[in-house]
Each structure stands twice: as C-alpha cells, then as structure tokens.
N, C-alpha and C positions, 0 to 999 in steps of 0.2 A: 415624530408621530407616536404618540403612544398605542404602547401593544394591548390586545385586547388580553383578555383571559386566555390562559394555553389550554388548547382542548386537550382535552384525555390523549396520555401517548399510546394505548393502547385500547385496543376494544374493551366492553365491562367486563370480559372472561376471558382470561387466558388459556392458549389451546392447552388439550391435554397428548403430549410429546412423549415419545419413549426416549428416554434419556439412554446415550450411549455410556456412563457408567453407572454402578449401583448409586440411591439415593445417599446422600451425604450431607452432615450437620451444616450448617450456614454458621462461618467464623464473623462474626459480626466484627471483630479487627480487623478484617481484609476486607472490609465495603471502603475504609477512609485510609491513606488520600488517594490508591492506586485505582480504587475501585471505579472511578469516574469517564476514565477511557475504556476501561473494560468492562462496564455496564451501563452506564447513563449514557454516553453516547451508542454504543448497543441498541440500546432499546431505541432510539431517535434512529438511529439508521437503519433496522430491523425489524420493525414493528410486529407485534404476533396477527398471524392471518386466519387464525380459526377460532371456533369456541368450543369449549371443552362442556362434557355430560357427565353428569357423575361428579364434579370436580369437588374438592376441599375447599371449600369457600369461605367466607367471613358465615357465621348462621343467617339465615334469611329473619328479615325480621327487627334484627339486632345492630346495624348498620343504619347510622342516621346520618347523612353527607354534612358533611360542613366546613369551614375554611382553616385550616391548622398554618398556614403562613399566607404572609406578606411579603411577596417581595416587588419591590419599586410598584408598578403598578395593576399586577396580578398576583392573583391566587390561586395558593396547591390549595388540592380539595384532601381531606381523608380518603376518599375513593381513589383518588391516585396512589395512596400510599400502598392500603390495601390491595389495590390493582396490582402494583409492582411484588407484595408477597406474593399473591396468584399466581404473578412471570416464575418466581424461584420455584413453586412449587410444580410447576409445571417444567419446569429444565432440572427435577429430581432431588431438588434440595430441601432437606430436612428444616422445615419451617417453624419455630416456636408456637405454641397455640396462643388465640389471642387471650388478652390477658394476663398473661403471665411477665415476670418483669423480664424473661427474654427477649418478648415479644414487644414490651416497650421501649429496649435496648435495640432491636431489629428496627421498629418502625421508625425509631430518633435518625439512625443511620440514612434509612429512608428517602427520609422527609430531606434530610441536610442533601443528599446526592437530588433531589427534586430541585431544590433550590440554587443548587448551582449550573443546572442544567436549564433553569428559567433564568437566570443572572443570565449565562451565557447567548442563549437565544434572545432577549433583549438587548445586547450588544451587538450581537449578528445583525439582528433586525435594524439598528442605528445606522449600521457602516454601509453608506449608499454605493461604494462600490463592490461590494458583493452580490452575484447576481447567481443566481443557479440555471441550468440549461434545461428549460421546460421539458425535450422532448428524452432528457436522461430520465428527470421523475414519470414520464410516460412509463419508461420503457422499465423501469422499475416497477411502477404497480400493474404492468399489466405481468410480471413474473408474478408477483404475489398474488395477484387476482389469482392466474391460476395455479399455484399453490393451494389455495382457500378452495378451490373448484374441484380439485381432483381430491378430496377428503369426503367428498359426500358423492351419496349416487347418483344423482341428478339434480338441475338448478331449483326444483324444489324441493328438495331438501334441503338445502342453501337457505333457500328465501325462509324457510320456516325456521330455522334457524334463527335467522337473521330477525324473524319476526319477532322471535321468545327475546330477543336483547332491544327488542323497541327498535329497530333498524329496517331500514330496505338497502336493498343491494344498491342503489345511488346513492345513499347516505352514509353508508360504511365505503362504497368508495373514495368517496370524497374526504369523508376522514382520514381513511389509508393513505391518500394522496397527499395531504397538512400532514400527515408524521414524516412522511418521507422528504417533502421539501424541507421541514425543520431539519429533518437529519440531514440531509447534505447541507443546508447553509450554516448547523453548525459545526460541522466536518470542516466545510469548507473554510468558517471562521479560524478553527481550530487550528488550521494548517496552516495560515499567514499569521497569525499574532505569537504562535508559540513553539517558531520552528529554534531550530538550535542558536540562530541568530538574533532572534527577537527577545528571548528570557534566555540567561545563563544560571546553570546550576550547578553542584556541584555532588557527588555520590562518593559516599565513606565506605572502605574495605566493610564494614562492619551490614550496612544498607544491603551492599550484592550478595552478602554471604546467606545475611539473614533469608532474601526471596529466592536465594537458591535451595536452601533448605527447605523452602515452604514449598518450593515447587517440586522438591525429588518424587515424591510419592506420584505425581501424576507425570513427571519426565517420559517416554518412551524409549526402548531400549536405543540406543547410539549405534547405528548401524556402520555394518565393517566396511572399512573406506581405503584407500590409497591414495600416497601422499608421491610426486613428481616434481622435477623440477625439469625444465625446456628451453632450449634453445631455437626460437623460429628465425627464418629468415622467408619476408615474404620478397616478392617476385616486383621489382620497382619499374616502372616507366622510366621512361629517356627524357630527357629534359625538351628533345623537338613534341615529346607523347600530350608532357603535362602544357607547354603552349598551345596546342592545339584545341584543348581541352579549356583550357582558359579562355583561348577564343571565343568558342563557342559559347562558351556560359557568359563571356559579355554581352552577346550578340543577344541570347536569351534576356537579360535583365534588362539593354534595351526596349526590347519588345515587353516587359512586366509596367517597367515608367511611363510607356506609352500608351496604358489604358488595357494590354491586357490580361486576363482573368489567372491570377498567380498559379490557382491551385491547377486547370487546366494545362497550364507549361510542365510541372511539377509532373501529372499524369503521362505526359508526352514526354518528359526528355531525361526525367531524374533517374539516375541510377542506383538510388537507395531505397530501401525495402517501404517507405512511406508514401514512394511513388502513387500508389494504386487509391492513399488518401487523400490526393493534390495536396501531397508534403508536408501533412500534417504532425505537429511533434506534441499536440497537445501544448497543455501548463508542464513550466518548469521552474527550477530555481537553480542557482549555482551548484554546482556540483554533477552535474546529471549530465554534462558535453564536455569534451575536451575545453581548455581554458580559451585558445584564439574564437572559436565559435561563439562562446558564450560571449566572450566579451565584444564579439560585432553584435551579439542578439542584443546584450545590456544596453549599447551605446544607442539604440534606437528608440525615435517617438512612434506611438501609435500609427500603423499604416506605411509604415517607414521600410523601407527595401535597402539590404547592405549593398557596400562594392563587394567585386567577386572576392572571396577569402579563402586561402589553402591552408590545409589541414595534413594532417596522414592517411585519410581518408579521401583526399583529393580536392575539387573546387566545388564553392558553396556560393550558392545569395540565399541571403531570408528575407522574413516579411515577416514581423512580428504584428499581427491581428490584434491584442489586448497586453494592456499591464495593469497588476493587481500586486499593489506594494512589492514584494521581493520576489513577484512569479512575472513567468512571461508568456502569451501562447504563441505559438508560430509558427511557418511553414516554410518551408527549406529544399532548393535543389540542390543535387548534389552530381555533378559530371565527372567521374572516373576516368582518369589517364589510361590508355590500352596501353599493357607490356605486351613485347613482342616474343618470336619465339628463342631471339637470342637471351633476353634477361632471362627468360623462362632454364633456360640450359644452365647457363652461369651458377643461377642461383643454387639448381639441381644440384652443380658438382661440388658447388660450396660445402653444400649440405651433406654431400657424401663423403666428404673431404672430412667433415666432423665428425659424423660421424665413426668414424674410424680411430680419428686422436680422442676421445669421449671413452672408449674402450682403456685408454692407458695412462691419460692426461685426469687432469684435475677439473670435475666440470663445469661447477660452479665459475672456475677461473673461465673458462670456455663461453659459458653465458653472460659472462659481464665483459667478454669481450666483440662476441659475435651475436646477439641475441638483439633482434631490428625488426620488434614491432610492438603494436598495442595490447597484444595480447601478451597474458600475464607469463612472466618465468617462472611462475609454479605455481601448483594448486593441489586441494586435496578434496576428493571428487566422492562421495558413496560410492560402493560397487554396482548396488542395483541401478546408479542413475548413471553410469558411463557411457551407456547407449543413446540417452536424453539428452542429458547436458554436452556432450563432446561431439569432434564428425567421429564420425562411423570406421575410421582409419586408428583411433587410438584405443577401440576397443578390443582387441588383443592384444599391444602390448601390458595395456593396463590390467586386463583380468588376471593376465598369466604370467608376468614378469614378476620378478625377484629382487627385493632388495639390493643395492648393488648393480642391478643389470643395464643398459643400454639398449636403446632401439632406435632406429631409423634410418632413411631420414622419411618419415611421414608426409605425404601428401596431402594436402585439405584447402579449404577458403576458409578463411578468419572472417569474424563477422562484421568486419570491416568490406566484404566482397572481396578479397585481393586473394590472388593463389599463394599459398606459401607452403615452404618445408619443415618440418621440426624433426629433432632428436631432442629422446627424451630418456629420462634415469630415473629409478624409482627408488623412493626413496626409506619409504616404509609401507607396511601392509599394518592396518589394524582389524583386530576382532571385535566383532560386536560385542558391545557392553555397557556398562552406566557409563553419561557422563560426567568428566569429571567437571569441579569449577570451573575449573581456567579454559576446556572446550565449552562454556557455557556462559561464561563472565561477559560477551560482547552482546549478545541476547539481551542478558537482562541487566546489561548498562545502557543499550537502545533504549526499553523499555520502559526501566527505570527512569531515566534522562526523559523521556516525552511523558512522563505521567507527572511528574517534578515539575518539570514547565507550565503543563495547563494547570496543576495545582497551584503554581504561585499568584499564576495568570486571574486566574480563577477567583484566590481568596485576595486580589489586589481589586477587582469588580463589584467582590460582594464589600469591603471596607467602601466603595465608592454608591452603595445604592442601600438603598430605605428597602431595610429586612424587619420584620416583626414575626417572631414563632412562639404561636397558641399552643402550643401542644397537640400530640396523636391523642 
C-alpha cells in the first residue's frame, strides 16, 4: 500500500524549553551517522508539545514551502527542515543563521536525517507484522496532552494558541497522536531488523576512543563506588519440596489446556513478581531469561502452552501470546519449592562456617568453590545507590568496610524470591572522579554498536528505494 505524504513531525513551532545547559554551537559532524538514533528517532518518539512566543524563527515572509526530496513515494517539505532547526534552537543550540553556508551545511545534514527517517517509516509501514498497541499511543498523548496543558493558564489560552498555528485542539491531537504511533512503529521496527543478531558490525579502538573524547566535556563526575566479591548460598528445597511443587503446576497447566483464562491462573497461583499481571513478561528476545526458559518459550507456536520446566528459580509453564521475528510475548507461571526450617539452618551454619575461613583463607578460592546461586559473585555498586540497588542488609558492610575486610554471613531474598546468605569482601573503595576509558568503553561500544547497525540497515534501504534531493 503506498504511504501517503509524512505529516510534519512536529507542530509548525517549536516550544521554547530552558535548556539544562548553556547554549552550545551545533557540530554539523556529529548529525551523521550517530546522529540518527539520537535525534531522528527522538523526534519520532518525542514530539514537541508546545509552541513557543518570541522564538527565533525562519523571518515571516521569507519562507515559501516546497518539496527538497523525494523519497519512494513522499515528500520532505523545506518546512520540515526548518522545523527541525526550531527543535535545536529550542533544546539551546547554537543554530547558523539562514543563509549563510553554515546553515546550508546544517540544513543538508537535515534534510539527509529526514530522509532516512521517511526510508525507515516506509519499511515499517510494509512489514505487516508490526502492529503497535493502540491503548500504549493513548496513554502516551494523553502525557503530552497534558504537558502542552500545564504551560498555559487555562484551555484558552491553549486554544488561542493553537488558533495563531491554524490549529484546533482535535487537530493538533490527532497530529500528536500520527507522530507518536510513527515513533513507536519505527522504534519498534528498529528493534527487530537491527538487533545485534540481525546486522553485524564491527568498532575500531580508534571509533571508541574518538566518541569518548567527544563526549568528556559533557561526562558527569564518576561517582565513588565499591567494588565486592560474594559468596551466596541460598536456602534449597528437598527434592519431596520440589515434587510437590511440580505437581501442582501440572495440575494447573491441565486446567490452562482445558480452556481456562492463562493469565487469571497466573494471578491465583504464581509465585513470581508478574503474578499481579496474569504473568505477563512482555516482548522478549534471547538473552533476557535463563537459557532452559527461553528455549521452552522459543520452541513454541502461537497460543502454545509449554510442559512444566525447572529452572533455579523453580517450576514454569508459558504461554507465548505473539511472535515477531526474533521476539516473543508471553505469560509465565512460576511455582516455588517451600524450604523448610531444616535447609534453612544448614544453610545458616554453612554460611557461618565461611565466613569465618574467608577471614584467613583465600576467597575467591572460597567462591568458586561454595558460591550456589544466580546472583552475581561480584559487583561494583555506587555508594549512593547501595540502599536502591541491594537488600537493606548489605548496606553497612558496604558503606563502612575496608579494603581487605570480610563480613557476614548476610541475610536477604535474591530476586529470584529464595532466602539466601552471603559473605562478602571488599575489594576496593573508589573516589569520585572522571571516567576513565576503559570505565567507559562498554557504554559507548553499546551505543556505538546499535547506531552502526541502523546506520547500515538504514543506508542498505535508502540503496533499495527511489531518492531524488532538490536541494534546501
């Protein structure tokens, strides 16, 4: 089906925003290739919700619309383009005046990030198995609705507004509403055709080094952190614990086969934190579950209910709802083995038993030999965030222990649900300061690595489709 004309991604004025840093020049080298994730999809999935007074604008007058590309079978307008300097100048950026050969160097940039982001939406638009969840783009503009509502004094002031831009309040919704499903379907496009699986790429010492330079000046100081390594043992069921338990989640997946309502069991009987969503896990892809889970979830069609499967986390059945090439959605119970109060002891003395040789033993040697669960044998945690991220038990030895030191044995639940004990050692204490590359390298190898990929993706689309550029 052919796509119509792309409406305007944003309203004809962009709000006027206090930018959180001072205004700053616009590197016209940093729009291509990375600029594409970090702005063109941006604007698709953020649209601006107000109109600015006063603003820096093209001159009134001087501004005659017309078509500057072709691509397949729509058209960027010049007022797209210009629209998009309005966006920078309104998020503080030092914008070229028009005219000048900055500004024809800025709007070339432009125009080419327009065209890939209308390439991309026209592929989105093809692929009839992408569907977006109507009541997500609801629940999205009615945030921005009221964004756009709480900048003015009352809804006429809005409307008047809204009147000086040729607008009414149902037509600017409506718009609002087309940018934001564009940006999720091409979010959503973006995430199946250009995950680490789909396009391979590759990144040069020279690539990381270079965007870590660009990005020092805006880095935030490296907050002082400590670094741990742990020994847990959690608290195991008995083998009559984890039959019983099997049982019962057969008995359930009976009852799921025979017509009833998966997520409503899921509510009733699961013991994992998803419960309360009748075991809802969302989209996923490899990587995001233990390997046995995923691969009962892979091995199913549509509507498809596993046999019961064990994990470390206990006994499962799914119910995979949807597949979309390399993603899955699905819904999952999960029934936990009860330990009793004897493991519960065992485990205890184990634990105290370690902790004591941990004091004069080698501990790593100690973790690779006693260390029995999913949770990681080491990490290194901010200070300010050791209250957030950890239970509430490791935030003493972590704030106040010593390089060297030993502690435990800790009490807590892994968030696997299961009781468990740890002793832990610290390993180092750092001060805040810059970071270095190598605290920094994995960042913007992510980063780098997913902008690489939609850029290949991207200029492998626009080689496959009928572009013509008139000129800004």
């Amino acid at each position: 089906m052919p796509l119509p004309h792309a409406p305007r991604l944003s309203p004809p004025h962009a709000p006027r925003l206090s930018p959180p840093h001072a205004s700053r020049p616009l590197d016209v080298r940093a729009l291509r290739p990375g600029w594409l994730l970090a702005a063109a999809l941006f604007a698709l999935a953020t649209p601006f919700t107000a109109f600015a007074q006063e603003q820096e604008t093209e001159p009134e007058g001087e501004l005659v619309d017309r078509v500057v590309a072709i691509v397949g079978d729509s058209a960027v307008l010049l007022s797209q383009v210009v629209q998009r300097e309005n966006n920078q100048r309104a998020l503080g950026v030092q914008v070229p005046a028009p005219g000048t050969p900055e500004s024809e160097e800025l709007r070339s940039a432009i125009l080419e990030s327009l065209i890939d982001e209308m390439v991309l939406l026209q592929a989105a638009a093809r692929d009839t198995l992408l569907t977006i969840d109507d009541q997500q783009v609801d629940d999205s503009l009615q945030q921005h609705m009221a964004g756009v509502e709480a900048q003015y004094v009352d809804r006429a002031a809005l409307n008047e507004a809204l009147r000086q831009e040729g607008l009414t309040l149902q037509s600017y919704r409506e718009m609002l509403r087309s940018q934001i499903a564009q940006g999720m379907l091409i979010r959503l496009y973006v995430r199946t055709r250009t995950g680490e699986g789909e396009v391979a790429v590759e990144l040069t010492d020279e690539e990381l080094r270079a965007a870590f330079e660009a990005d020092r000046e805006f880095l935030q100081e490296r907050p002082a952190s400590v670094t741990f390594d742990q020994i847990v043992l959690e608290v195991k069921a008995t083998d009559s614990a984890k039959t019983e338990a099997k049982v019962q989640l057969e008995g359930i997946r009976e009852r799921a086969l025979a017509g009833e309502d998966f997520a409503e069991l899921a509510r009733t009987y699961s013991h994992d934190g998803s419960a309360q969503m009748g075991g809802d896990l969302g989209w996923f892809r490899r990587g995001s579950w233990v390997k046995e889970f995923e691969d009962a979830a892979f091995a199913l069609l549509e509507g498809g209910i596993s046999d019961v499967l064990e994990t470390d986390y206990g006994f499962h059945i799914i119910q995979v709802e949807r597949i979309r090439y390399s993603e899955r959605k699905a819904r999952h119970i999960l029934i936990r083995p009860a330990a009793g109060t004897a493991e519960r002891i065992r485990a205890r003395e184990l634990a105290t038993q370690l902790a004591e040789r941990a004091k004069t033993e080698d501990f790593r040697a100690l973790v690779d030999e006693y260390h029995d669960s999913l949770e990681p044998d080491s990490g290194t945690v901010a200070e300010r965030l050791i209250a957030e991220r950890l239970p509430a038990a490791y935030l003493a030895p972590l704030t106040t222990g010593q390089p060297g030191e030993t502690a435990g044995p800790i009490q807590f639940t892994t968030r696997g649900g299961l009781d468990a004990f740890a002793i832990i050692r610290i390993i180092e204490r750092t001060p805040a300061g810059e970071y270095t590359f190598e605290e920094y390298e994995p960042v913007l190898r992510q980063r780098l690595g997913e902008q690489k990929r939609v850029r290949t993706h991207v200029d492998d689309l626009r080689a496959r489709t009928y572009i013509e550029i008139k000129g800004t």
